[in-house]
ZALO-508316 format. One record per residue (C-alpha): residue in three letters; x negated, y, z; residue number from 1. Coordinates in steps of 0.05 Angstrom, whole numbers, plus 5000, padded with zeros to 4 digits. Layout:
<sites>
Ala | X | Y | Z | NUM
...
</sites>
This chain:
<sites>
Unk | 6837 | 6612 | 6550 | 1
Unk | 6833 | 6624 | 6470 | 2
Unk | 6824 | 6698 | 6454 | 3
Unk | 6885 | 6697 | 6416 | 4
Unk | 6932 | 6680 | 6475 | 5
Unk | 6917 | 6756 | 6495 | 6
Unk | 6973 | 6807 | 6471 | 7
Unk | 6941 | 6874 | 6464 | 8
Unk | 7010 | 6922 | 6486 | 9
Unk | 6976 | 6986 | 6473 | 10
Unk | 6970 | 6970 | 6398 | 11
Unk | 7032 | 6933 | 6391 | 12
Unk | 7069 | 7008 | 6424 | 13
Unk | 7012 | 7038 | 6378 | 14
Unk | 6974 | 7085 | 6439 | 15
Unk | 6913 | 7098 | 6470 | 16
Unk | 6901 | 7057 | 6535 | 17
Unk | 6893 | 7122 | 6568 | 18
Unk | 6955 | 7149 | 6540 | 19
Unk | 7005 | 7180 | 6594 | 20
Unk | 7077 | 7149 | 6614 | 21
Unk | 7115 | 7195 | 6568 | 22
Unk | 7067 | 7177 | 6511 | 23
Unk | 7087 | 7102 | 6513 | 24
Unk | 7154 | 7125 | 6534 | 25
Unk | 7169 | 7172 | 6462 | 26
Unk | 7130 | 7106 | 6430 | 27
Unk | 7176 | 7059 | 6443 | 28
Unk | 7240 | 7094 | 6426 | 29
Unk | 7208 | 7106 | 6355 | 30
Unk | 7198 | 7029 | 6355 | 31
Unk | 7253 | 7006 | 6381 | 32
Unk | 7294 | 7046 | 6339 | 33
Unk | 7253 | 7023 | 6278 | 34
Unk | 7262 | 6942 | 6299 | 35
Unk | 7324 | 6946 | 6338 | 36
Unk | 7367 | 6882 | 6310 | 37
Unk | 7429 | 6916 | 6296 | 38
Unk | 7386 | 6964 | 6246 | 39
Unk | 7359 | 6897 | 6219 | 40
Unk | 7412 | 6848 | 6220 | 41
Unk | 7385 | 6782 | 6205 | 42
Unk | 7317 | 6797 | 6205 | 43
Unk | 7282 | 6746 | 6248 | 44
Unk | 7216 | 6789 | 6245 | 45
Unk | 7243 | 6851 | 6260 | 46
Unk | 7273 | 6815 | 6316 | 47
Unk | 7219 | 6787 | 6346 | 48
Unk | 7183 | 6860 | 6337 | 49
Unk | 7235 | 6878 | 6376 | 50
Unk | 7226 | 6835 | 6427 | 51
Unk | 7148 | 6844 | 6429 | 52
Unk | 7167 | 6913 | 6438 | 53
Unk | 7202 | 6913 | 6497 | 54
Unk | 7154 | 6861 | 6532 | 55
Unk | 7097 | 6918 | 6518 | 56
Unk | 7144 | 6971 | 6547 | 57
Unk | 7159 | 6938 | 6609 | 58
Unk | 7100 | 6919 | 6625 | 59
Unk | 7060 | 6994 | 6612 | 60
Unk | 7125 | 7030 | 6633 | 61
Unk | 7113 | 7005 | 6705 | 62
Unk | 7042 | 7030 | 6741 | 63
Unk | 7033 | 6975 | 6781 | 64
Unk | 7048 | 6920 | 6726 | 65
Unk | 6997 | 6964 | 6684 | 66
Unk | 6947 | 6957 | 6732 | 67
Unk | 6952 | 6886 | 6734 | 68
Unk | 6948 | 6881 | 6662 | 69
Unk | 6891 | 6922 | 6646 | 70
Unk | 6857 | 6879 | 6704 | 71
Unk | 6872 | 6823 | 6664 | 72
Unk | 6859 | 6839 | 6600 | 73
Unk | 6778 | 6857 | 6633 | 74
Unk | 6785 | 6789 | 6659 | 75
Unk | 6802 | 6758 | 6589 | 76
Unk | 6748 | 6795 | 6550 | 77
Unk | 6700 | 6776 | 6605 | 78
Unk | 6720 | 6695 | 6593 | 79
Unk | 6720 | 6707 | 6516 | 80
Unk | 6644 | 6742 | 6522 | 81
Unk | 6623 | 6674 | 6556 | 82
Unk | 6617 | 6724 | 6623 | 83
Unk | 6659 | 6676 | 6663 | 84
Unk | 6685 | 6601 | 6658 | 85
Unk | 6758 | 6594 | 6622 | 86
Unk | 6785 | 6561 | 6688 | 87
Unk | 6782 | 6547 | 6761 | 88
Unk | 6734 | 6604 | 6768 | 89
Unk | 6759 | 6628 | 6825 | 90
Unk | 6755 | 6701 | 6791 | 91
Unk | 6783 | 6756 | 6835 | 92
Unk | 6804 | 6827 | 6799 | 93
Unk | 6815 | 6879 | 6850 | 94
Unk | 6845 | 6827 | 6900 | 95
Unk | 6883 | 6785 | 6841 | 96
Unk | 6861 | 6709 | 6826 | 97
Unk | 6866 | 6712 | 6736 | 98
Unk | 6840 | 6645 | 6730 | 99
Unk | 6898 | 6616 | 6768 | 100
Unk | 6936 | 6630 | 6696 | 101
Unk | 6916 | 6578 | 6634 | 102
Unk | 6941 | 6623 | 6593 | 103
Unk | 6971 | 6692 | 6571 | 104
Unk | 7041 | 6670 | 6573 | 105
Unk | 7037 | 6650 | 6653 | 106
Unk | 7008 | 6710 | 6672 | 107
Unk | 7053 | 6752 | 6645 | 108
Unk | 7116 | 6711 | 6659 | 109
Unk | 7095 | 6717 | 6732 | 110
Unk | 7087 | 6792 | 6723 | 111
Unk | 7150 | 6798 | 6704 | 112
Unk | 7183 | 6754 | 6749 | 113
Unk | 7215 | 6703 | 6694 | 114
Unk | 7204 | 6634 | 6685 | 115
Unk | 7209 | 6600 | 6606 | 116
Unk | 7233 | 6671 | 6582 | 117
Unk | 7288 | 6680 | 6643 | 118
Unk | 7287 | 6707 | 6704 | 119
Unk | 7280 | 6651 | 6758 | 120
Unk | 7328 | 6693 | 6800 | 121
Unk | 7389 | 6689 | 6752 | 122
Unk | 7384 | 6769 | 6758 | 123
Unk | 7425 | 6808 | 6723 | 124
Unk | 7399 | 6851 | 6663 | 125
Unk | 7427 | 6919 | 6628 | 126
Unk | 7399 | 6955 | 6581 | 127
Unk | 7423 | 7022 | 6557 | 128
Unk | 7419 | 7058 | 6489 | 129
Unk | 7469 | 7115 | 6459 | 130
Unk | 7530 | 7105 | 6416 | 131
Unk | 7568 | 7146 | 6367 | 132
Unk | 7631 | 7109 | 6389 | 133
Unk | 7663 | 7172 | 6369 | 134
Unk | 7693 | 7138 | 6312 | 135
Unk | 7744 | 7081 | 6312 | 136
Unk | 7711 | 7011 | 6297 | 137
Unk | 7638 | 7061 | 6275 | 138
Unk | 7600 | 7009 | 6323 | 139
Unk | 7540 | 7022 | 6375 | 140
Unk | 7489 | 7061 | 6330 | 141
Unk | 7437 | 7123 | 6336 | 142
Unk | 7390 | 7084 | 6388 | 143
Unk | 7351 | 7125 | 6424 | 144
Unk | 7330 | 7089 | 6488 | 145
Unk | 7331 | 7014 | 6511 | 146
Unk | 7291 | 6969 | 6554 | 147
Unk | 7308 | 6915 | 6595 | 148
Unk | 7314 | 6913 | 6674 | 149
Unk | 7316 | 6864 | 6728 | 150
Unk | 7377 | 6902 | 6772 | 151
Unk | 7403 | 6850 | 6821 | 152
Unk | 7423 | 6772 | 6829 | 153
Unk | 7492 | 6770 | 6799 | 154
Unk | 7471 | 6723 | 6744 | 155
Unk | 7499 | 6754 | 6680 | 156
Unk | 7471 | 6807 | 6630 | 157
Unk | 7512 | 6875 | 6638 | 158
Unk | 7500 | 6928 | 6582 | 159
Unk | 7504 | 6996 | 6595 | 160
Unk | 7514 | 7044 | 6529 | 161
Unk | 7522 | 7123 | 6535 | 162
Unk | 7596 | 7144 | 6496 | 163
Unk | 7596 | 7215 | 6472 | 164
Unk | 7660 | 7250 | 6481 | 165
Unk | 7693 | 7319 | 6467 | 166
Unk | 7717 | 7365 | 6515 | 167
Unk | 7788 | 7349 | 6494 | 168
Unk | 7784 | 7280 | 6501 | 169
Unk | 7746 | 7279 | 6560 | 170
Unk | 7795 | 7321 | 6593 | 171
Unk | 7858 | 7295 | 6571 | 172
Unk | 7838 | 7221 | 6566 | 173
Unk | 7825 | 7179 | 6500 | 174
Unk | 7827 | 7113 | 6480 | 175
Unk | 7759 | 7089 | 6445 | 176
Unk | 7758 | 7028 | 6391 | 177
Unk | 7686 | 6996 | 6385 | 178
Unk | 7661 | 6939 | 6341 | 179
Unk | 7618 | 6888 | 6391 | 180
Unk | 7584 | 6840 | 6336 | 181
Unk | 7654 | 6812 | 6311 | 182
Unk | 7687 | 6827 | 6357 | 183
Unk | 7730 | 6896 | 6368 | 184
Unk | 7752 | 6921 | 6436 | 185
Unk | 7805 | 6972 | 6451 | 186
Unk | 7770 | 7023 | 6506 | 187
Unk | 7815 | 7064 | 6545 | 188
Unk | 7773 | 7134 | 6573 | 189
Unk | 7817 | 7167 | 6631 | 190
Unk | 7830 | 7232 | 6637 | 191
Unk | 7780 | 7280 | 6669 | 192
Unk | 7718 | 7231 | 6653 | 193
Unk | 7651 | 7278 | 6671 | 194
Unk | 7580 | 7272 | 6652 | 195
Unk | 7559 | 7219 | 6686 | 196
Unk | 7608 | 7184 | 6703 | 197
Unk | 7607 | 7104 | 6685 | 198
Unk | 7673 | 7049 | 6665 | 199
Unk | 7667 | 6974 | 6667 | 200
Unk | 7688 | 6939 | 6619 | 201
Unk | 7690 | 6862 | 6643 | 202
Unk | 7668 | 6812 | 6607 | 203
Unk | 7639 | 6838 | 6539 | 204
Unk | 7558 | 6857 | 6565 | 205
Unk | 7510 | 6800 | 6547 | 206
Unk | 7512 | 6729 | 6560 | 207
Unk | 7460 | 6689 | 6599 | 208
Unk | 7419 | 6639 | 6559 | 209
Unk | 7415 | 6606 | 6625 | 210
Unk | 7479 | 6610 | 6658 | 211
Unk | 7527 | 6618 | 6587 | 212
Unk | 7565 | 6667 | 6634 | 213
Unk | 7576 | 6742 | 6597 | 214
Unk | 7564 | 6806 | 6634 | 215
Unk | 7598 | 6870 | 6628 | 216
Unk | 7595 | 6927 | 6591 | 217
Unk | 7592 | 6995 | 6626 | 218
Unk | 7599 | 7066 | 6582 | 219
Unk | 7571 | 7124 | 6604 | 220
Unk | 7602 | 7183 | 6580 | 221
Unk | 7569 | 7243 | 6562 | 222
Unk | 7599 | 7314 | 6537 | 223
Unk | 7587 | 7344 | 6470 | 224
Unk | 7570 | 7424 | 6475 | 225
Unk | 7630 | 7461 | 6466 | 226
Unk | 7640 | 7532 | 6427 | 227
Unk | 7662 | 7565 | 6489 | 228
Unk | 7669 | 7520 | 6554 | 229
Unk | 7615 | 7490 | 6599 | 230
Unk | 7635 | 7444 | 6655 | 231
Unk | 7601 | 7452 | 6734 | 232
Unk | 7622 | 7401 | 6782 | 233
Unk | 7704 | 7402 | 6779 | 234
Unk | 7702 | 7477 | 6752 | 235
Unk | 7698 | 7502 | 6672 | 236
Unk | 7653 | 7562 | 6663 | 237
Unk | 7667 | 7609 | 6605 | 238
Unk | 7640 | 7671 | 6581 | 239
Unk | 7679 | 7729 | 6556 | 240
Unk | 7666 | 7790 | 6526 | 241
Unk | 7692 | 7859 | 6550 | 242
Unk | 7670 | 7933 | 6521 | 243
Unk | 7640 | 7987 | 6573 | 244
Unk | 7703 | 8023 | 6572 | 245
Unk | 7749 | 7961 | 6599 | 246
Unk | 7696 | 7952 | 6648 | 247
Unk | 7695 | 8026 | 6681 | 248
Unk | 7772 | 8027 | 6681 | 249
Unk | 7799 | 7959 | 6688 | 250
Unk | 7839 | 7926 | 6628 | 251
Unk | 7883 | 7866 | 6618 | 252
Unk | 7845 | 7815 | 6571 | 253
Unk | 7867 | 7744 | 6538 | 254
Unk | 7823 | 7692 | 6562 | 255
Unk | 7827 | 7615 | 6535 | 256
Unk | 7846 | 7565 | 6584 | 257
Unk | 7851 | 7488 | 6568 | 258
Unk | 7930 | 7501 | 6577 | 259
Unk | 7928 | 7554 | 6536 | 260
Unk | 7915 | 7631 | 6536 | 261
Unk | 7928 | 7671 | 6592 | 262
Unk | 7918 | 7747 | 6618 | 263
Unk | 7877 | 7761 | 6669 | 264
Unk | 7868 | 7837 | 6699 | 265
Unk | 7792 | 7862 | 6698 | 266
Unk | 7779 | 7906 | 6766 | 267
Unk | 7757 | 7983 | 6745 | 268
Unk | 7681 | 7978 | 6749 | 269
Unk | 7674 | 7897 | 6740 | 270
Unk | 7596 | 7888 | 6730 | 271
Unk | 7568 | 7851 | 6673 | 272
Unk | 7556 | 7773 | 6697 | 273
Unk | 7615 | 7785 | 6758 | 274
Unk | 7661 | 7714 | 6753 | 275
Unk | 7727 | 7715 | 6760 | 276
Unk | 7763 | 7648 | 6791 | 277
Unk | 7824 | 7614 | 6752 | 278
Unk | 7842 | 7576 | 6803 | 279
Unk | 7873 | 7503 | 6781 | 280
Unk | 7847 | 7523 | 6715 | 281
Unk | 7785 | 7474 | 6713 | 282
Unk | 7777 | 7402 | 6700 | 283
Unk | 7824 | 7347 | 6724 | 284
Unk | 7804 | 7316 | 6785 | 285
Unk | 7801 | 7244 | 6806 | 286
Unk | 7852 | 7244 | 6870 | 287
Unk | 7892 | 7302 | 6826 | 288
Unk | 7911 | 7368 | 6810 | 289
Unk | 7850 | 7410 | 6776 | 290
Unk | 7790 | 7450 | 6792 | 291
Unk | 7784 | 7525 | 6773 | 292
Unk | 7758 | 7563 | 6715 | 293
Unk | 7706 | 7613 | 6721 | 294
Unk | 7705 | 7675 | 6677 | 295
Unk | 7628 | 7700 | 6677 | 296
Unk | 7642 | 7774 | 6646 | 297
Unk | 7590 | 7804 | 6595 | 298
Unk | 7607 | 7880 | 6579 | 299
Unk | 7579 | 7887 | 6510 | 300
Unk | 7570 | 7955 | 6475 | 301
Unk | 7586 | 7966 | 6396 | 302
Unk | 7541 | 7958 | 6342 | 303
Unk | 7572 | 8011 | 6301 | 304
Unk | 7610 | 8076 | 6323 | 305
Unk | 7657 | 8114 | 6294 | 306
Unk | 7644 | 8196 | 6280 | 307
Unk | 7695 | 8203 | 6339 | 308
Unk | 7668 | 8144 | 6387 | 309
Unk | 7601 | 8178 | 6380 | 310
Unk | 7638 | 8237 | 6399 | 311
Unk | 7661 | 8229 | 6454 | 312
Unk | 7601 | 8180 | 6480 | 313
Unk | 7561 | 8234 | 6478 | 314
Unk | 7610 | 8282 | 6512 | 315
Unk | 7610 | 8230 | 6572 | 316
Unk | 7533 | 8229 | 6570 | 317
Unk | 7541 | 8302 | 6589 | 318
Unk | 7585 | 8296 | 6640 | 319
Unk | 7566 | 8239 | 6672 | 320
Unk | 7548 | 8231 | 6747 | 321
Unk | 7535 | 8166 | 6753 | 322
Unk | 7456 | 8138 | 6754 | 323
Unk | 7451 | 8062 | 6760 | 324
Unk | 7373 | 8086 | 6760 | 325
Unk | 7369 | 8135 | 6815 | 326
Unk | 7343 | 8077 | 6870 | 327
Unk | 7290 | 8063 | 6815 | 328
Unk | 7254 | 8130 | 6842 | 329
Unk | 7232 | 8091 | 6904 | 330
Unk | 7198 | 8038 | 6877 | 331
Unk | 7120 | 8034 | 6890 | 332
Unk | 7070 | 7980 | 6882 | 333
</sites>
């Protein structure tokens, strides 16, 4: 075969052959970022960057494959060096017959289990990248991951995009307007959507260049950080504040709930990082009703003291009986 039917992947990703899977992994999303044809609309050579792209990626993103195609590309520069006829050798790499191939293109079409560019199977495809369909009609945009993937036999290309939403409208439901080429789709997020969790939309993924039939399009939605709510399962987790006083006596404090504020009574002697349960507080469930909220309590001291705080702070210094130390005294090595 001619030496230029060889693709070198390592340069076209821009690593070291001996570079490590996250290596090729962060050099991909940098490229496919830079070439991705919604950043270069219209571009044909961007697009076929693109596409060169990806081919590298999927082929050194998989060990195995990788194997096979360093073992072939010893085999090629063997057959280019004069070191072995450029067919019907009978050539065998580590149990693998290269000279079967009369070119590049066979090979790796093989290796990747298509046949003219498509997968013999009909399988379908996804590919996933990230959104900021935060915005109504913004558009898929901020790429910062996609490669295709063989993922079963159903004969249509599904697309798989990650949706960022806020707590509020994760929790209380939202309905999403994105821009699909020319084409704009109304997407209706339900409430109590979680990290995670993935909606089909049918009909509007990819469409086969084989088969003309168009896959769907699932969003995975992901959480942006919130000021003062996490989420754990079905349950919110917050963190509130309380001074050492409310702690060694018990108080009533205001706490923030996603219904609104409500009182909840500190035990005397609550220890910093004790939870409290709200129960039905939490985040909407799927078969109904809610789960709870969790109140993680942080006693935090002042910064500053009044003449009189410092007062009487030191007067129950003096008096004090209590020594959260005293079991230290045991301690040996």
């Amino acid at each position: 075969m001619a030496a230029t039917d060889f693709k070198d992947y390592y340069a076209i990703l821009g690593v070291s052959k001996t570079a490590s899977p996250e290596e090729i992994k962060q050099a991909f999303r940098k490229l496919a970022r830079k070439y991705h044809p919604d950043v270069n609309p219209n571009n044909k050579q961007a697009e076929a960057r693109f596409k060169e792209v990806n081919e590298a990626y999927e082929v050194l993103s998989d060990a195995d494959k990788r194997k096979k195609y360093d073992q072939f590309g010893q085999y090629w520069k063997q057959v280019g060096e004069g070191g072995f006829p450029s067919g019907g050798a009978g050539v065998d790499m580590g149990g693998f017959d290269f000279s079967q191939y009369g070119n590049f293109d066979e090979f790796i079409n093989e290796l990747l289990g298509r046949f003219g560019g498509a997968s013999p199977r009909g399988g379908r495809q996804t590919y996933s990248y990230r959104t900021s369909a935060g915005r109504a009609g913004s558009g898929f945009s901020g790429y910062s991951d996609y490669g295709f993937q063989d993922v079963g036999t159903g004969g249509t290309q599904d697309t798989e995009a990650a949706i960022a939403l806020t707590f509020a409208e994760a929790f209380n439901g939202v309905q999403k307007r994105f821009s699909l080429g020319n084409e704009t789709i109304d997407v209706r997020i339900p409430a109590g959507a979680k990290p995670g969790t993935r909606l089909r939309v049918r009909g509007k993924g990819q469409i086969n260049p084989m088969t003309q039939q168009r896959g769907d399009l699932y969003l995975k939605v992901e959480l942006q950080p919130h000021s003062f709510f996490q989420i754990e399962g079905d349950n919110l987790v917050c963190e509130v504040a309380i001074t050492p006083d409310e702690a060694a006596l018990g108080a009533a404090i205001d706490v923030p709930t996603p219904d609104g504020t409500v009182e909840v009574k500190l035990p005397a002697g609550v220890r910093s990082g004790q939870s409290l349960r709200l129960r039905g507080k939490g985040w909407p469930l799927a078969k109904g009703g809610r789960g709870d909220q969790l109140v993680k309590v942080a006693i935090v001291p002042p910064k500053e003291l009044s003449q009189q705080e410092r007062e009487y702070y030191e007067k129950i210094r003096a008096i004090r009986t209590y020594n959260p130390r005293s079991h230290l005294q045991q301690v040996r090595l």
